[in-house]
N, C-alpha and C positions, 0 to 999 in steps of 0.2 A: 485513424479514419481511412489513412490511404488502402491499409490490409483490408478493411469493411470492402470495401468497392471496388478490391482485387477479389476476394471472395462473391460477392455478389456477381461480378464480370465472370468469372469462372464458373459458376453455378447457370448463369444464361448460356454460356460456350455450350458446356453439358449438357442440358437438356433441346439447346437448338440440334445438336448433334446427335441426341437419344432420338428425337424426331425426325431427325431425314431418313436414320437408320431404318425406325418404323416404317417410314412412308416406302423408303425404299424397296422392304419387304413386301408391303403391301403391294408396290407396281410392280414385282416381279413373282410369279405363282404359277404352278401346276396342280391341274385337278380334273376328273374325269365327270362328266354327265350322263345319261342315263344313253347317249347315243353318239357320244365324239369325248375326243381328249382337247383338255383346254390350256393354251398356255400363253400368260400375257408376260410381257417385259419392256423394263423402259432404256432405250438405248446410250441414256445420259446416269445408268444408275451404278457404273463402274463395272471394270472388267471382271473382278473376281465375283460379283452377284451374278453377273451375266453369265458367267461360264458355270457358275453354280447351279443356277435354274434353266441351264442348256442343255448340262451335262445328266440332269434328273430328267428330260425330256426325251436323253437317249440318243444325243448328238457325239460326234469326235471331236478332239480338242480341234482339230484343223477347222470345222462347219463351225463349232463355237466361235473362234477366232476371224471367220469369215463375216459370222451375224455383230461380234462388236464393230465391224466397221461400217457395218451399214449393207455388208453384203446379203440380200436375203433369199436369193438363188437357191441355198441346200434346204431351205425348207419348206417350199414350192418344188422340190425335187422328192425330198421326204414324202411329200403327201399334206402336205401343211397349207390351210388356205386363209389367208388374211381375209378378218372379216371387220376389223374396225383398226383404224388408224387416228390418233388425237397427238399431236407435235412428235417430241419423240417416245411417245406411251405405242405399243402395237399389240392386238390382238390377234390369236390365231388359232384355228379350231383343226380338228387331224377326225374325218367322219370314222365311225368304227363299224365298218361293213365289209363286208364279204360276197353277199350276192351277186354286185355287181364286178367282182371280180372271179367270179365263176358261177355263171347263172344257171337253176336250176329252174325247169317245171313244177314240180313238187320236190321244193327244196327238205320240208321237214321227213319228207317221206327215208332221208335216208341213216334214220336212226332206225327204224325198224329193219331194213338189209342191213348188216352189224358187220366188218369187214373183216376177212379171213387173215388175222395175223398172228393168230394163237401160237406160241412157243410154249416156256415156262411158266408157272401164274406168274401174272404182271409183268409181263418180260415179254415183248413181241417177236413172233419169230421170225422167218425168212419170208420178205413180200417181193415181190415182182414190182408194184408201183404203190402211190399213194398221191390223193387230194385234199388238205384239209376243205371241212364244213364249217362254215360259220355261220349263223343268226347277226351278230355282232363279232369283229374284229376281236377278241381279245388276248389271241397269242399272235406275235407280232415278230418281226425279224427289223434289229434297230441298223444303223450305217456301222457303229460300231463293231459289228458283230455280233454283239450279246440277242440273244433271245428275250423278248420281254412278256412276260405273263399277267395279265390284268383281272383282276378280280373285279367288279362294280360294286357298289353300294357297302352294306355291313359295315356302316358306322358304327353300330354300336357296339360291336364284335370289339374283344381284347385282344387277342392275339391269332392271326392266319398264319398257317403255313400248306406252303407246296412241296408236294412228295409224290415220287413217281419211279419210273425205269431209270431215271436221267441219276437220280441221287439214291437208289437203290432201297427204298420210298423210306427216307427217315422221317422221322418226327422231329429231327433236331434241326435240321440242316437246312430246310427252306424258308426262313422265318421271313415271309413277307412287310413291305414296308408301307403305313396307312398313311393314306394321300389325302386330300379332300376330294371326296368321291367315292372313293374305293381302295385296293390295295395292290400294288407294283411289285415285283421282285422280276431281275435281270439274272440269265445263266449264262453260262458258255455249253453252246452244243456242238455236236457233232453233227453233218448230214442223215437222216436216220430218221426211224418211226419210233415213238415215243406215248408208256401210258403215262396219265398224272391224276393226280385229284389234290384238291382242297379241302384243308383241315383247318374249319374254322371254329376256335373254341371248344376244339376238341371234338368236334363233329365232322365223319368223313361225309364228302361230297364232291359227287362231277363237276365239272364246270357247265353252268347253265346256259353259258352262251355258243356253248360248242356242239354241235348237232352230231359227231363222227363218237359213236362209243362202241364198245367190243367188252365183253365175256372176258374173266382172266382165267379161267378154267376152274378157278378155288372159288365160285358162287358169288364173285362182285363182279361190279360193272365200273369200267373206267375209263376215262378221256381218251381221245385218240388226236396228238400231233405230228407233222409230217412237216420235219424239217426238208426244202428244196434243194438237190440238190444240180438239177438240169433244168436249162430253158429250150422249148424249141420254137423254132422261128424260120417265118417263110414270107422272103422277100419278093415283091413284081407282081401281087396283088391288090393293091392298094384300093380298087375299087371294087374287089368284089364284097357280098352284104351278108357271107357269112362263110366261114373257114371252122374247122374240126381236126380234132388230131384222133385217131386211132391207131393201135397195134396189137401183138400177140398181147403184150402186157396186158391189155383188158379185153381180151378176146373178139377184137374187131369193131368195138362199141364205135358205131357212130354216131351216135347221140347223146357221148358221156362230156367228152372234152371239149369244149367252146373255146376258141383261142380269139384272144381281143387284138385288137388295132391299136397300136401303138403308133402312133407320128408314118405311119406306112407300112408297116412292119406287124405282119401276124406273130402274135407270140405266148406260150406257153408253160408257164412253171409247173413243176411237181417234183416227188420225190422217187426214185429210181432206184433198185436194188441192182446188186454186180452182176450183170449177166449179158446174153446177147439178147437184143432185140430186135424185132420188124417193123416196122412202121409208115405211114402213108398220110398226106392229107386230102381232106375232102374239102375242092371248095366249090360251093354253090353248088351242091349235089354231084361234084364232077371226080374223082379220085386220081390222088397224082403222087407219085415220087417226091422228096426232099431234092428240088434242081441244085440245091448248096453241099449235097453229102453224092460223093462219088461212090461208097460203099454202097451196092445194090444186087438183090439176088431176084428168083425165080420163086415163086412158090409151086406147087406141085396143081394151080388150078390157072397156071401162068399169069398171074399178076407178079409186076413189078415191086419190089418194097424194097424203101431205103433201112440199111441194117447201120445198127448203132450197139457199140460192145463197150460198158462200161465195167472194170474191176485191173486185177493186177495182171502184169505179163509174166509168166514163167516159163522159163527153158526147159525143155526137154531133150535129151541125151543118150539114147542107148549105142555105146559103143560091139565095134566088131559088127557080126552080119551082113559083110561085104558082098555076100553071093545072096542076098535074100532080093527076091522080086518085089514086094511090098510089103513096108510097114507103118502099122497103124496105130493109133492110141486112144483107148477108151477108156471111162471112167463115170464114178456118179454127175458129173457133173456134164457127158451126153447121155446122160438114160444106159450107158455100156453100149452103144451103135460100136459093131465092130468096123465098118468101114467108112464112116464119118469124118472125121479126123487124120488126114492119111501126113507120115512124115516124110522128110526129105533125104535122098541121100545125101551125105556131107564125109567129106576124108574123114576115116576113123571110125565111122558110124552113118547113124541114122541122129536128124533132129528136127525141132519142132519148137514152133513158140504160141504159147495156147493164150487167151486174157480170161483170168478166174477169178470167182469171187469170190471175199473172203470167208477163210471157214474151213475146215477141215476133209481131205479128199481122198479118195483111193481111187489105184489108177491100176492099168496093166499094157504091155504090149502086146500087140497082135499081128507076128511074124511070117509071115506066108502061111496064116491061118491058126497059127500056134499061139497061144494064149502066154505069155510070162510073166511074172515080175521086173520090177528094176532089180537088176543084178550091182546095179550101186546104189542101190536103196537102201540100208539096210532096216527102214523103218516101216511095219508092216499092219492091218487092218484086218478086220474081217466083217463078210457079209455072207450070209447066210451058208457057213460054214468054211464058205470059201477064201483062202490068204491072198490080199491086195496088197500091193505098194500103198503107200500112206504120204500125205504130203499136205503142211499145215501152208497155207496164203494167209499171210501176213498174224502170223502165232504173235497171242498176246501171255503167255504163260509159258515158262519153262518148269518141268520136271526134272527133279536133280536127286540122285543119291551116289553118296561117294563110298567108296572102300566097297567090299564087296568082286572084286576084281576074281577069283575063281570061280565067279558063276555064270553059268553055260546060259541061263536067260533071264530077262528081268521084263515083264511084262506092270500095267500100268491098267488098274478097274476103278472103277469109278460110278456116279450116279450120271455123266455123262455119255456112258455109253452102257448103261444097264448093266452094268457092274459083269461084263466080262471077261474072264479070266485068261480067256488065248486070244485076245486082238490086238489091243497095243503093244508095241513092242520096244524098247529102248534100245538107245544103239552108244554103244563105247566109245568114252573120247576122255583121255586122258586118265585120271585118277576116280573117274566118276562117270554112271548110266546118266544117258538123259532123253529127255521128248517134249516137244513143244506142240503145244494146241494153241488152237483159236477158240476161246472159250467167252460166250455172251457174259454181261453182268449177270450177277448172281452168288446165290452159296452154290460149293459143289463137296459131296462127301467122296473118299476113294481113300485107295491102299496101295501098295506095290507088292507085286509076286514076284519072289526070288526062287527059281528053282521051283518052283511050285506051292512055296511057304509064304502063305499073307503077313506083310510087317504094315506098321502105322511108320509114316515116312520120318525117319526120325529128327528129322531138322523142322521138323513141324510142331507146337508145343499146342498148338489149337487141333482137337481132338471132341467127338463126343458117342455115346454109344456106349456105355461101360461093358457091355458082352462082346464087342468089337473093337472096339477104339477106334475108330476110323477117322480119317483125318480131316480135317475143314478146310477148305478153301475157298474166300471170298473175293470174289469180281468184281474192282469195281467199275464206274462209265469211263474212268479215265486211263484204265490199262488197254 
C-alpha cells in the first residue's frame, strides 16, 4: 500500500512539474506580427528560460542578466516598448519601421533610382556612401553584434534560406529559423554593402520589405543592405526644427539626409566607404561647418567644409633626392594630380603619410617634375601601357610559388585584372615568388607567367578549363 501512494505521489510530482514547464513555455515567447516584433516573459520563470528567450530576442548575456533582475533599462534602450504588464508576466513590442528613422517624400520612389554599386554579378563594388530603405524594419543590427534578418509570415513554407555577398550566395549555409510569425536567421558582418535574397522553398526572392534593390549585372535583381559604419552628429542645436547632412559623397544633396534629434543631439547613421570626404550641415536652411571636427578646407567656390578621411595610413618612403626642390605623390587613388599630394623632406629622403582605401593601388613619384617609380618597390602594375609601383592596403590573399629561383620574372594574370600578362609582378623573398592582393569575395580564375611561360600554380589542386587549366581561386566574406 505504502508503494501504491509513493507511486501515485510521484506520478502528481510529475505532472505538477510537466505543467509549470508548459505554462512556463507558454509565458515566455518570441514572435513577429505583420508590423512589430513581440516578446513576452515572466520574470518568476527562472534564469535559464529567461536567458533563453532573451538570448532569441538578440540580447547579450550582460542585458539578459540585467532583465533577470528586474533591470529593464536595455530594452527601452534596444527600442523595446512595454505595452502590458500583469504581476511579474511583461509584454513588450520592438515597431518594425524605418520611415521614421529616415524620412522620405516619396519613399517607394526609391526602388526605381536602383543604386550605383555594381562590381561583379552579386558582388557590390566600390561606393562612396550608402542608406538603407525600409517599408518595414526587417534587417536589424542586434546589441550583440550579430545582424538579424527577418523574413514575415510564410508559415507554411518548409524550409527558408538567406544567400547573398555575405555567404558567397549558398544554398546551404543560410538556413533560416521559423518563429511564430515569420523566419529569423542572425550573421556576423562586417561594416560594408551587402546583396541577399530569400530562398523560400526553393524559390528565389527579394526581400519585400526592403525598398533599396540593384541590378547584379547577370539579369537579377537583388536586396541591397548597408551595414553602418559612421554616425555624424551635431551638437548646440537643440532647438533648431530641422538639420541635413550633405557632402561630396552624395553630391551636395540637400534634401537627401534628414538627421534626427536625439535627447539634443542632431545625429546621423550610414554606411561610408574608405576615402576622403567633404561635408557640411544645413540647419534651418542655413549651412555650416562640423564646429566638433577641426579638419577643414576651402573648396575652389570658397565655402568651408569640414573633411573627414576614413581608411588605412600608409607610409611613404623615397629615399636619396637630397638636392631635389619638390616632391610629390600621385596615384589612382588622386585621379594621378601631379601636384596634389606633395611630400616632406625627411633625413635620408623624402616622406609622406597618405590614409587609403582598401584595395589595390599604383602609385608613382613625381620629382622635380620627373615621373618614377619606387625604387624599393619592387612590385609593379600597369595602366594603360604604362609601369606603376603597385601597392596592396590591407591584402586579403597571398600569391606563392616556390622553386623556380633562375627566373629573371614571374609575373601574375588573372580574371582580376583581364588576364594580363605584363602587369603584376612578384617580388623574391626567400625560396619563393610572391604578391599579395586585396581581392572582393568571389571566384577568381588566373595563372603565373615564368619567363614568359603560363603555368597553373602548382600548389593549387582546384583547376578548371581543360584547354587551359587555369587555376581557381575562391574568396570568401571572411578572408
Amino acid at each position: 500500500m505504502l508503494k501504491r501512494y509513493s507511486y501515485i505521489l510521484l506520478t502528481v510530482i510529475l505532472l505538477i512539474s510537466s505543467t509549470g514547464m508548459t505554462m512556463a513555455q507558454e509565458r515566455n515567447s518570441f514572435s513577429i506580427s505583420g508590423s512589430a516584433l513581440s516578446l513576452r516573459f515572466d520574470l518568476k520563470s527562472g534564469k535559464k528560460s529567461l536567458d533563453s528567450i532573451l538570448m532569441v530576442a538578440g540580447f547579450t548575456q550582460q542585458m539578459a542578466d540585467k532583465a533577470t533582475k528586474g533591470d529593464l533599462s536595455p530594452l527601452n534602450k534596444d527600442g523595446w516598448n512595454l505595452i502590458h504588464r500583469q504581476d511579474s508576466q511583461l509584454d513588450f513590442e520592438k515597431p518594425l519601421n524605418a520611415l521614421n528613422d529616415n524620412p522620405q517624400t516619396n519613399p517607394y520612389d526609391i526602388t526605381v533610382h536602383l543604386p550605383n554599386i555594381k562590381g561583379r554579378n552579386g558582388y557590390p563594388g566600390i561606393i562612396k556612401y550608402g542608406v538603407n530603405r525600409f517599408a518595414k524594419i526587417t534587417v536589424m543590427e542586434l546589441p550583440s553584434g550579430m545582424t538579424r534578418f527577418i523574413l514575415p509570415d510564410y508559415a507554411r513554407s518548409r524550409r527558408v534560406f538567406l544567400s547573398g555577398s555575405f555567404n558567397d550566395w549558398s544554398t546551404l549555409k543560410g538556413l533560416m529559423i521559423k518563429t511564430d510569425g515569420g523566419w529569423i536567421l542572425d550573421m556576423k558582418l562586417k561594416p560594408g554593402v551587402y546583396e541577399y535574397k530569400y530562398i523560400v522553398d526553393g524559390r528565389w526572392m527579394t526581400d519585400p520589405n526592403n525598398l533599396l534593390r540593384t541590378t547584379d549585372g547577370g539579369g537579377n535583381v537583388n536586396s541591397v543592405y548597408f551595414k553602418y559604419n559612421y554616425t555624424f552628429k551635431l551638437r548646440g542645436h537643440a532647438a533648431a526644427h530641422r538639420v541635413m547632412l550633405a557632402g561630396d559623397f552624395n553630391d551636395w544633396d540637400a534634401n537627401e539626409l534628414v538627421m534626427s534629434n536625439e535627447s539634443g543631439i542632431w545625429e546621423k547613421q550610414l554606411y561610408l566607404g574608405e576615402a576622403k570626404f567633404a561635408y557640411r550641415f544645413m540647419v534651418d536652411g542655413e549651412w555650416i561647418a562640423d564646429p566638433a571636427n577641426l579638419a577643414k578646407e576651402k573648396d575652389d567656390k570658397g565655402n568651408t567644409n569640414s573633411i573627414l578621411t576614413l581608411g588605412e595610413t600608409v607610409n611613404f618612403k623615397l629615399k636619396g633626392y637630397q638636392n631635389a626642390q619638390k616632391v610629390f605623390i600621385a596615384g589612382d587613388f588622386n585621379n594621378w594630380k601631379p601636384e596634389d599630394l606633395a611630400m616632406k623632406k625627411v633625413p635620408g629622403g623624402w616622406a609622406t603619410q597618405l590614409v587609403m582605401a582598401s584595395g589595390n593601388h599604383q602609385y608613382k613619384f613625381i620629382v622635380d617634375g620627373q615621373w618614377i617609380t619606387d625604387p624599393d618597390n619592387p612590385n609593379t602594375d600597369k595602366t594603360d601601357g604604362k609601369t606603376n609601383s603597385f601597392i596592396a592596403v590591407r591584402p586579403n590573399y597571398t600569391f606563392r610559388l616556390k622553386g623556380y629561383a633562375n627566373a629573371k620574372s614571374v609575373k601574375l594574370a588573372g580574371t582580376f585584372n583581364n588576364w594580363d600578362p605584363n602587369a603584376l609582378s612578384f617580388t623574391r623573398q626567400g625560396d619563393e615568388w610572391v604578391i599579395s592582393l586585396n581581392l572582393k569575395p568571389g571566384k577568381y580564375l588566373y595563372k603565373f607567367i615564368v619567363d614568359g611561360q603560363w603555368i597553373t600554380d602548382p600548389a593549387n589542386k582546384l583547376w578548371e578549363n581543360k584547354d587551359f587549366h587555369d587555376s581557381v581561386l575562391w574568396i570568401d566574406s571572411g578572408q
